[in-house]
Backbone bond lengths (Angstrom), bond angles and torsions (degrees), N, CA, C in turn:
res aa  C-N    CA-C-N  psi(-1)  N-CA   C-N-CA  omega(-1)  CA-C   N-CA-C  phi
1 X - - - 1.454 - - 1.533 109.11 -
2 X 1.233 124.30 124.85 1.597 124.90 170.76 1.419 111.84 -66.79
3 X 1.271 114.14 152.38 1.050 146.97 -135.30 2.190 86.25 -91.60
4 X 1.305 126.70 123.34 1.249 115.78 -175.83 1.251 128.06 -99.12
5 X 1.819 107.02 -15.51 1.410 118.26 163.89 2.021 102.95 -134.64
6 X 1.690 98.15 173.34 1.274 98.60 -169.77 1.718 92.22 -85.33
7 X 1.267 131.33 -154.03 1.255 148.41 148.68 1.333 95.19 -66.04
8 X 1.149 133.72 -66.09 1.338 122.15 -142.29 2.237 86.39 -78.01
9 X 0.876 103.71 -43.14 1.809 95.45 161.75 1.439 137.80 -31.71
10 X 1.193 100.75 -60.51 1.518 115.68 156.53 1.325 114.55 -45.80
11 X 1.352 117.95 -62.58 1.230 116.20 -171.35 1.781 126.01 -63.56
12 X 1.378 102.91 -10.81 0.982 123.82 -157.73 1.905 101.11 -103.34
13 X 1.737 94.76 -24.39 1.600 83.13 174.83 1.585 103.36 -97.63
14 X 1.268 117.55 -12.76 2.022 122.03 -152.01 2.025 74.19 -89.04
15 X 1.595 130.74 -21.49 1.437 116.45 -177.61 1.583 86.71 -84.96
16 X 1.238 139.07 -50.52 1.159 116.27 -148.72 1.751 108.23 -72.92
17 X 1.060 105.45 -22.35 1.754 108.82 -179.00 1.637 98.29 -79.34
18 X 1.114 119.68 -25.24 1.678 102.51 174.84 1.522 108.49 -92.31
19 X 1.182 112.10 8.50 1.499 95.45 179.36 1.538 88.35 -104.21
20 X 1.201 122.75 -82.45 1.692 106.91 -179.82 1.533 122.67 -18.53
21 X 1.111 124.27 -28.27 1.458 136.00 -158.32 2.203 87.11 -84.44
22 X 1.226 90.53 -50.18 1.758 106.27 177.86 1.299 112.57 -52.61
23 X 1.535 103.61 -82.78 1.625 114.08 167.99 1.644 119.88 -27.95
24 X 1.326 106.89 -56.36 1.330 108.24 176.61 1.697 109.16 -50.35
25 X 1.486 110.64 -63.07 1.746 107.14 -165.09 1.553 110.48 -67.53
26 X 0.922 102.08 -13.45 2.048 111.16 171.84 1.554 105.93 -79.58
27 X 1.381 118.29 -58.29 1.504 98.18 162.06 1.400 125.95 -60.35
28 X 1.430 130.48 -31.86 1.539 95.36 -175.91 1.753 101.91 -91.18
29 X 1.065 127.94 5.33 1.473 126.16 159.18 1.422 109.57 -55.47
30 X 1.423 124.00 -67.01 1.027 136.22 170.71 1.820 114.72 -44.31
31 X 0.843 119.27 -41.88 1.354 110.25 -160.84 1.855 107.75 -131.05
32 X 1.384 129.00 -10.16 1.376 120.21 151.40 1.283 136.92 -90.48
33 X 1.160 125.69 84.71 1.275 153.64 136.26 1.564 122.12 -22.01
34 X 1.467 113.87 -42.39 1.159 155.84 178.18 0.999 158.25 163.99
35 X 1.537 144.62 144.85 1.410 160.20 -130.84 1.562 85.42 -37.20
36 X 1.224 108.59 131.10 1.322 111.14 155.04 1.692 116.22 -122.19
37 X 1.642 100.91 119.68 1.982 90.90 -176.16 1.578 107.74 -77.63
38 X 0.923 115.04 149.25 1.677 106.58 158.48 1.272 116.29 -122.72
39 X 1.593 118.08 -14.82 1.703 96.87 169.95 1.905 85.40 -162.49
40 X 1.121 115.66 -149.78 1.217 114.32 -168.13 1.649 111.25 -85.84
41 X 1.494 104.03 -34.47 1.303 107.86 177.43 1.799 126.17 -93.13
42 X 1.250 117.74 -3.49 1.412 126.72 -155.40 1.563 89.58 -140.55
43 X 1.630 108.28 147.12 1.320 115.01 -173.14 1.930 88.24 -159.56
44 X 1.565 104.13 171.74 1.742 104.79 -169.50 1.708 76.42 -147.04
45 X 1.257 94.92 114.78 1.948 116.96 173.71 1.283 115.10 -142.63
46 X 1.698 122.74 99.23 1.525 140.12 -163.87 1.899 87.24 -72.55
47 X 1.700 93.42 120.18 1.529 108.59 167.42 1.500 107.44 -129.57
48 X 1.236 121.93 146.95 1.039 141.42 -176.70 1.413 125.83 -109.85
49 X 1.558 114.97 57.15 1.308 115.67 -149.73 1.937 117.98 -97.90
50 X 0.825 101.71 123.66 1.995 125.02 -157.73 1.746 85.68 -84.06
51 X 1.103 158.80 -37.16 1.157 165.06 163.20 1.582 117.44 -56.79
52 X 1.555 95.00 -167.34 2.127 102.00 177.56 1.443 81.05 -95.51
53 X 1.857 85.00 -147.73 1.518 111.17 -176.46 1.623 119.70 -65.26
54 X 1.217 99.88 133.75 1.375 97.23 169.08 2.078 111.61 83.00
55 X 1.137 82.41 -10.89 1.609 97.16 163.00 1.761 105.05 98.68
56 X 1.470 114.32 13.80 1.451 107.28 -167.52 1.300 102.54 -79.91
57 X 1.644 121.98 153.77 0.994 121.20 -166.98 1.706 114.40 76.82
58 X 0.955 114.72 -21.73 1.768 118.32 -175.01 2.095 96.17 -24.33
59 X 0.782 138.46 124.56 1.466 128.63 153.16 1.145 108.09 -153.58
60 X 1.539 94.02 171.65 1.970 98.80 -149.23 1.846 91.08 -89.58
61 X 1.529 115.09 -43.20 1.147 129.25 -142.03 1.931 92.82 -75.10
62 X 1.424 107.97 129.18 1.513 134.37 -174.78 1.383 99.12 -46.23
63 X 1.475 114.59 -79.37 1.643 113.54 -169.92 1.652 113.01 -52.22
64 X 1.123 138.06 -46.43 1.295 125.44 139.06 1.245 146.73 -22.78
65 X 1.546 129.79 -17.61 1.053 121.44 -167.42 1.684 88.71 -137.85
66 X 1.585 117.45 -0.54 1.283 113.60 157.00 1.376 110.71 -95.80
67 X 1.832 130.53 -29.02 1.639 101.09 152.70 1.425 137.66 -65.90
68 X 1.411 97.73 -8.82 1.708 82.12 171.19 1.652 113.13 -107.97
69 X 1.222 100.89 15.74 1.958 106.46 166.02 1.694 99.25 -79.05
70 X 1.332 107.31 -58.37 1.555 137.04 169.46 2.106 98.84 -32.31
71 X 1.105 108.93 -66.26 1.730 101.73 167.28 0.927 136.75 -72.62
72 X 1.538 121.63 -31.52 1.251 124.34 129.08 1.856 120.59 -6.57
73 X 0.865 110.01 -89.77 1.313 125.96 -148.63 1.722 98.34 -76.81
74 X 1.557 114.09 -18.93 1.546 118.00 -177.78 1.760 88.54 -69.93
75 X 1.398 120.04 -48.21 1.261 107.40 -170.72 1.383 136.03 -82.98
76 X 1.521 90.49 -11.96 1.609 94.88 147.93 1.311 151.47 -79.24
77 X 1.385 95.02 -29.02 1.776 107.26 148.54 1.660 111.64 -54.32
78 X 0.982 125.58 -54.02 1.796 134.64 -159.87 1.771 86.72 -58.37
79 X 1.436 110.43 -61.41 1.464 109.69 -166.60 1.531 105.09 -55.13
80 X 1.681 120.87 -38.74 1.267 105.03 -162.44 1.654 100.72 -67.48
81 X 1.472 117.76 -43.44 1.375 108.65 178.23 1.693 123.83 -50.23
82 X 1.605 106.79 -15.64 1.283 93.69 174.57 1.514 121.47 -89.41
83 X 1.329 116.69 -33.51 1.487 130.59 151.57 1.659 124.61 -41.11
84 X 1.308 94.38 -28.59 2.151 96.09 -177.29 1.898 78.84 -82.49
85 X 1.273 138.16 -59.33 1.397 135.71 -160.62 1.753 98.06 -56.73
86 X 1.506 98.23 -50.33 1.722 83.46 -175.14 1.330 113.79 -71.61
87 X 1.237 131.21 -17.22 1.294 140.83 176.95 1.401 99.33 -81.38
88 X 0.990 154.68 -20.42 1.797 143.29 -174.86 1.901 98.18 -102.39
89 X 1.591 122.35 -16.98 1.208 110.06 -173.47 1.755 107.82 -103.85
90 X 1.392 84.56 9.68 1.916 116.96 173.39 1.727 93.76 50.42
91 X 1.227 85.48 67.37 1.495 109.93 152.23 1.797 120.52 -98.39
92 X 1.130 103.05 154.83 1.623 93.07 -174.51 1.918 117.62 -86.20
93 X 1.108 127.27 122.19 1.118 110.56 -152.76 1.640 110.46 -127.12
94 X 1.211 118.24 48.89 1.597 149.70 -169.00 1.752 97.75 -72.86
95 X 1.640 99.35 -60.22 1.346 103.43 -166.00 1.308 108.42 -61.18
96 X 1.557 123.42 -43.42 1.088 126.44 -173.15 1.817 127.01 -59.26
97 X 1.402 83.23 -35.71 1.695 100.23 -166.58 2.050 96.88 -89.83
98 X 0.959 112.44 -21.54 1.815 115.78 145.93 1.603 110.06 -44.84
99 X 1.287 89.18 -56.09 1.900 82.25 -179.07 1.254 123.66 -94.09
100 X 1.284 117.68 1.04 1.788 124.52 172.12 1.727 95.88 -97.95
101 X 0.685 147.28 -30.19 2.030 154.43 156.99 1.249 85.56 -41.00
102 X 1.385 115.87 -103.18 1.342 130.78 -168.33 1.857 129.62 -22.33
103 X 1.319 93.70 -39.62 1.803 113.24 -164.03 1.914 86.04 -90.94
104 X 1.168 122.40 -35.58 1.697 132.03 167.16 0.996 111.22 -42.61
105 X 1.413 102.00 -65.10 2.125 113.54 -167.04 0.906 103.29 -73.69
106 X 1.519 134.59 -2.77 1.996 121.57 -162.76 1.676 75.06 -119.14
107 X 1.627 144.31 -38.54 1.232 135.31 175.64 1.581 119.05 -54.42
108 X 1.665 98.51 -37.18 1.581 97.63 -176.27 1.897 108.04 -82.26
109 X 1.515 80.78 -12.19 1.879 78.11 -178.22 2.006 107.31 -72.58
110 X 1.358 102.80 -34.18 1.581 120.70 -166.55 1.525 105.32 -69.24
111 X 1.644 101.24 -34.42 1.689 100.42 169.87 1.887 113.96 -67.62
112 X 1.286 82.46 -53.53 1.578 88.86 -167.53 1.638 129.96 -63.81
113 X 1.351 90.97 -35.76 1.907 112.51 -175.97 1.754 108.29 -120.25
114 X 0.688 119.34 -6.60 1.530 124.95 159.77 1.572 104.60 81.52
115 X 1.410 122.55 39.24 1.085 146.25 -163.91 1.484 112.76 145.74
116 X 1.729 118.80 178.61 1.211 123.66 -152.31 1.909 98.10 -125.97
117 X 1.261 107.23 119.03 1.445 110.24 -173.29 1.422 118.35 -66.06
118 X 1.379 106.70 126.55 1.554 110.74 176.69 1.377 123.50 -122.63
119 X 1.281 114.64 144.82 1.552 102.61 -179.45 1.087 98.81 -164.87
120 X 1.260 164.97 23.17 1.367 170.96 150.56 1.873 109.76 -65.66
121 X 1.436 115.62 103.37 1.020 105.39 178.77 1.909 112.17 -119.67
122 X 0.906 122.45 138.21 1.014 134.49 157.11 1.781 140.63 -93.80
123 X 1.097 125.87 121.29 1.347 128.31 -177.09 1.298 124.01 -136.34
124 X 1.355 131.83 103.27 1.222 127.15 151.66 1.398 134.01 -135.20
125 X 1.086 101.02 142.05 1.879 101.67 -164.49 1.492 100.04 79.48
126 X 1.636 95.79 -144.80 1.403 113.73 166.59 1.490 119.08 -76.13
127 X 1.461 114.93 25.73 1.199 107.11 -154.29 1.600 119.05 -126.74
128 X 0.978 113.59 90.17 1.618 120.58 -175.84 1.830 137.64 -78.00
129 X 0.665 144.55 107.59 1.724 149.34 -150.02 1.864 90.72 -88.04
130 X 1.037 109.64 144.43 1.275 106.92 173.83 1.644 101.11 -66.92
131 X 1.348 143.45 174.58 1.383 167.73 158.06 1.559 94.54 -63.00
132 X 1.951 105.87 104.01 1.061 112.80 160.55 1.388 135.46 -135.68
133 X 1.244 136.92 -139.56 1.820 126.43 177.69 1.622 102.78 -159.14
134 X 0.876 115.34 173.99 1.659 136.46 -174.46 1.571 96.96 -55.15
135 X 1.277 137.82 -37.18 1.349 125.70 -138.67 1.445 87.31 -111.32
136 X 1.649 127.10 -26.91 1.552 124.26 163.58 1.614 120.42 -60.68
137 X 1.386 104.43 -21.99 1.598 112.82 -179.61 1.895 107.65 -95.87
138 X 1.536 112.07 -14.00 1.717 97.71 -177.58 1.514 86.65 -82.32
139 X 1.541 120.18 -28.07 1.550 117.15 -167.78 1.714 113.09 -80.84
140 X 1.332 117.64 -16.50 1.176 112.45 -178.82 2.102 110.25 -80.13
141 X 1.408 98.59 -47.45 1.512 138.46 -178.21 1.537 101.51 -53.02
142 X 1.955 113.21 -48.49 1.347 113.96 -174.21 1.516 113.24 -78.33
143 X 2.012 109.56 -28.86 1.585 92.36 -164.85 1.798 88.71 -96.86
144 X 1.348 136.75 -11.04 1.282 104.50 165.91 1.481 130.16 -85.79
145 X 1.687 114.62 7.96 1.353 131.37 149.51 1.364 108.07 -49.97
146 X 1.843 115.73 -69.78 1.046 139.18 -146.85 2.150 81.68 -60.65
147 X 0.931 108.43 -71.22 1.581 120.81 -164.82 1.645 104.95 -42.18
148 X 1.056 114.48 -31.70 2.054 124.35 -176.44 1.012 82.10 -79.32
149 X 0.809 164.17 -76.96 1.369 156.06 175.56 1.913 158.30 -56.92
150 X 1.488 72.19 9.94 1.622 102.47 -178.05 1.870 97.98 -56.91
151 X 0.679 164.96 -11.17 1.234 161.46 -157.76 1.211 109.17 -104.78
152 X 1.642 125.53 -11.59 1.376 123.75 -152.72 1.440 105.20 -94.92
């Protein structure tokens, strides 16, 4: 399969997903105060979440929430090494670099804010999404890319 972006391509989309991912958590820093609805299904609620997805793991206690920044970041190294391999056997590596963006912006959030900013809410029906952000959706979007494609 030929190769679909250059290096400097890649790099150019894995910046553009961390900058939206940025931009985004700087605006609702800046400007949620509180719940904001915007229509029946979508709502903007600043969370401050010390945990993964969906808040598991959330805990208050420091050394805890610096080993799992600490695993975090082991598995983001591992993935990038698997992405430079799929990327040198010019494999396409979109899905991957969705989830190396993503696992970045929630790392730079864990340095900076002592947790990873959330505010993305969803509602419909009875049905509620945990409180999330741009960089939970390149990571959700990239590893069920990555998984459709396990065969490759």
């Amino acid at each position: 399969m030929k190769k679909l972006f250059s290096a400097a391509g890649y790099i150019l989309f894995f910046a553009f997903i961390l900058a939206i991912d940025f931009l985004s958590k700087q605006w609702a820093l800046k400007t949620l105060y509180k719940e904001v609805i915007l229509n029946n299904y979508f709502s903007c609620e600043l969370v401050i979440n010390r945990g993964i997805s969906w808040g598991i793991f959330h805990h208050a206690q420091q050394p805890f929430f610096i080993a799992l920044s600490i695993a975090i970041s082991l598995l983001v190294v591992l993935l990038i090494g698997y992405t430079v391999f799929r990327f040198i056997k010019g494999r396409a590596i979109y899905a991957e670099l969705l989830v190396i963006a993503g696992a970045t912006g929630n790392l730079i959030d864990r340095a900076l804010y002592n947790g990873v900013v959330d505010f993305i809410f969803i509602h419909i029906g009875t049905f509620n999404s945990p409180v999330f952000n741009v960089a939970d959706a390149a990571i959700i979007v990239g590893v069920a890319c990555m998984l459709a494609v396990i065969h490759d």
